[in-house]
Each structure stands twice: as C-alpha cells, then as structure tokens.
C-alpha positions in Angstrom: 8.2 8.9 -2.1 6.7 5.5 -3.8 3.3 6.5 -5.9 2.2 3.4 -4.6 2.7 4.5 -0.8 1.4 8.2 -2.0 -1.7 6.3 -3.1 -2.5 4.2 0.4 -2.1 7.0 1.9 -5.1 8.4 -0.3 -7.0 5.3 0.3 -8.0 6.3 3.8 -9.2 9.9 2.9 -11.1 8.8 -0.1 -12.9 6.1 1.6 -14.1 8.9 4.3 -16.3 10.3 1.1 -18.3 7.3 1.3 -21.3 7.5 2.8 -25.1 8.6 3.7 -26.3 10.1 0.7 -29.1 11.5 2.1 -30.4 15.1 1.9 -28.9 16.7 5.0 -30.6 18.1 7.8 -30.1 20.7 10.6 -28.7 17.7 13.0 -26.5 16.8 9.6 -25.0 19.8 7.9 -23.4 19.8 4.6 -19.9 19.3 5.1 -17.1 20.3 2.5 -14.8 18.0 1.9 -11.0 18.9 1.8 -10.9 18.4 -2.1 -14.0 17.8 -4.5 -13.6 15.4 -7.4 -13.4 17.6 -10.2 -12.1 16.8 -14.0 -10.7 13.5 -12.4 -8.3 14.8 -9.6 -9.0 15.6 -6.0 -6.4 17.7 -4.8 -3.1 15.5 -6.0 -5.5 12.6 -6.0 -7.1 10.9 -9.1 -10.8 10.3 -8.2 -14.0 8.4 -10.2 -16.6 11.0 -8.9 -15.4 11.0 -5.2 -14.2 13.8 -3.2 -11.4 13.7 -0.4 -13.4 14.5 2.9 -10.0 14.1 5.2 -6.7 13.2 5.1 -4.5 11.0 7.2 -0.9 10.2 6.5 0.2 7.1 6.8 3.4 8.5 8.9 0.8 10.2 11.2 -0.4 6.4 11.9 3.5 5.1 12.1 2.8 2.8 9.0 5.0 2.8 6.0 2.1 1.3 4.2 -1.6 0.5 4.1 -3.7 -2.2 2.0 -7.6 -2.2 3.6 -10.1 -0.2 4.8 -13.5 -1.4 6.9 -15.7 0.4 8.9 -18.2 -0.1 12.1 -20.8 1.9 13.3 -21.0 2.0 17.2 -24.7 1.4 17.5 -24.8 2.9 21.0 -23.6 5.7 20.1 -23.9 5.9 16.5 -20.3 7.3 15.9 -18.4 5.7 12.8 -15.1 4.3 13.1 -12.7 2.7 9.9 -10.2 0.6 10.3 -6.9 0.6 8.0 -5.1 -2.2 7.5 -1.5 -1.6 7.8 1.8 -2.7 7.2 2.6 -3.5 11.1 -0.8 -2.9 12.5 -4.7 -1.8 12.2 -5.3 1.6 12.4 -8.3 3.0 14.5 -10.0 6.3 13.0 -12.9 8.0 14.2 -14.6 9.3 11.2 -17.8 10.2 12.6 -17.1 14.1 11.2 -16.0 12.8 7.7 -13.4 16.7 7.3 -12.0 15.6 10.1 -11.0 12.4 10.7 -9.4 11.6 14.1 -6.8 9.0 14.7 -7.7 6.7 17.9 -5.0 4.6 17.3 -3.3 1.0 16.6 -3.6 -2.4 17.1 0.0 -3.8 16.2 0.3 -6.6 14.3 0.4 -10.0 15.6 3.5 -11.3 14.8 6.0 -9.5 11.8 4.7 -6.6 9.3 3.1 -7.8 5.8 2.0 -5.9 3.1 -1.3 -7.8 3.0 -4.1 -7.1 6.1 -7.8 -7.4 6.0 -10.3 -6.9 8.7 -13.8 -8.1 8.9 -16.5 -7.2 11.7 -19.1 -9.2 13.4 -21.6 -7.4 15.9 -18.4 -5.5 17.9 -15.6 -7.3 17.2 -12.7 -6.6 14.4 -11.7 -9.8 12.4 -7.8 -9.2 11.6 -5.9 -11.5 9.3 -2.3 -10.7 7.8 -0.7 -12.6 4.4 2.9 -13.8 5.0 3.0 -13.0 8.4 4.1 -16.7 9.7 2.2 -16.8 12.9 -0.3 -14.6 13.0 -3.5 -16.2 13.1 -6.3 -14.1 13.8 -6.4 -10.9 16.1 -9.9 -10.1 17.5 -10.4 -6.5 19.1 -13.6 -5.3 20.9 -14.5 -2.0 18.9 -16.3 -0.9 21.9 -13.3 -0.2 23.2 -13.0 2.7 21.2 -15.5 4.7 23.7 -14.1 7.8 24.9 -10.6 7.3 23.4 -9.1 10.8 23.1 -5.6 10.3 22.8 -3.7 7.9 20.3 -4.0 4.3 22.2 -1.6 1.4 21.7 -4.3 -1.4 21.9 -3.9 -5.4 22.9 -6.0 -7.6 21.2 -9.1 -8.8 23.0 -8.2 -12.8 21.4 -6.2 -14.6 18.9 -7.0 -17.5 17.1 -3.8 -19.6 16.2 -5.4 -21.7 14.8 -3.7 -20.8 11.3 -0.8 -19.5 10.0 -1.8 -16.4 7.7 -4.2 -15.6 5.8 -5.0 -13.4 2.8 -8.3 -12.3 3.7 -11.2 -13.4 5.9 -15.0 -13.2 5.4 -17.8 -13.6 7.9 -21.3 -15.2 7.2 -23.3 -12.7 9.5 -26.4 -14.9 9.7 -24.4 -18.0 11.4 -21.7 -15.9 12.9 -18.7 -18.1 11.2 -15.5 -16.6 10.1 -14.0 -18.1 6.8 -10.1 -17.8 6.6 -9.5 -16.9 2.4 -5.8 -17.7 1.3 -4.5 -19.7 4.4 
C-alpha cells in the first residue's frame, strides 16, 4: 500500500482526538482512545501529542484516497459529524462517540474523482469544492439530513453552483454568509 494512502487513512482517526478538553463528567465519561500518543507513534501512526480515538479505512468508505477533514455539530441535537474529503466523494461520519466512529455515508463527487476536495460549513449546509475536477462547481448538502441515518446512504446533493469550474479550496465569511472560491 502507498504510505501516502496509509496516512489519509490515519487522517480521519487522528482528527476524531480533537476535541472538548474539558474535565469529564458523569453525562461525559472518559473514553480511551484506540491508540494513545506515546514516544511519537500511535499504534502504526506517528502522532504530535495526539491519540487515535477511531479508525476508519478509507476502503470501508470506497475511497482510494482522502485530502480534508471538517466537522459540524447538529445543534438540535448536539451530535458531531466530520466530513472527509475524498477522492470520488465526501464522506459522512458520525463521530459523536469519538472510539467509535460510525460511517453515515457519501456524497459522490460532482463530476470526475480528484485528489484535491475541501468542504466548508455555513449554519447546516456543507460547502464542497474539488481541484481539477472540470465541471464540478460547488456541491451544497443539507447536514440535517444526517438525522436518524443508520445505514450507509448514497446522498444527492441538496444544490450546485456551476458557476465555476473547480476549485482548490473554498472559505466562508460567517458574518455576511459569502462563500469565496480559493484556486478557481
């Protein structure tokens, strides 16, 4: 297998470390995470003082590769969700129990795979741009859709903007609700 696929595969899992630092609580338990960080490695993953909570594969989401990560908190019912850019898609994970991640799901891409996705969010709604993927505009998906998913969905995008080709990244000015293409 590439090392480079071997470590996207990682990215997911060590991005589920992330989090509240807070003391926890009876409604928050400690949870151990699959690996702790310790002298540099993580189970066969180098770390910088994070642990690997969870693990998904990156066959496990049918993805060959992955470049992005970005999360949402559902503020009705506070469950956390990231969202892994793929190769031919976004990925959909409930990480709400961070040992135990649970894959919702994928939006497929656009238009043609790329090595190069990035998602935003503003309010409930996943911004999704791809880099050499001639056509693909913007995907926007509704993240309240991912209520009550149990089983791995297929998902359509809610919209697309063509109104651009590709784009490397895109950022969103929360205060006035714009959406800045990066790289188109």
């Amino acid at each position: 297998m590439n090392p480079k696929n071997l470590l996207y595969g990682a990215l997911l899992g060590l991005i589920l470390a992330c989090g509240d630092e807070t003391s926890p609580t009876e409604s928050q338990p400690l949870i151990e995470p699959l690996f702790a960080c310790e002298s540099g490695v993580a189970g066969p993953y180098t770390c910088l003082g994070i642990d690997l909570m969870g693990h998904l594969s990156l066959g496990g989401m049918d993805a060959t590769a992955g470049n992005d990560c970005w999360g949402w908190t559902d503020p009705a019912t506070g469950k956390e969700y990231a969202l892994m850019g793929l190769n031919n898609g976004t990925a959909f994970v409930d990480v709400t129990v961070a040992n135990d991640p649970v894959y919702l799901g994928k939006l497929p891409t656009q238009t043609v795979s790329s090595v190069w996705r990035d998602i935003k969010v503003y309010r409930q709604y996943a911004l999704i741009v791809a880099d050499r993927a001639e056509d693909h505009g913007v995907q926007i998906f509704d993240l309240t859709r991912l209520r009550g998913v149990s089983a791995p969905t297929i998902f359509d995008a809610d919209a697309h903007f063509d109104g651009l080709d590709s784009a490397h990244n895109i950022a969103v000015n929360e205060d006035s609700g714009y959406a800045f293409a990066v790289g188109a």
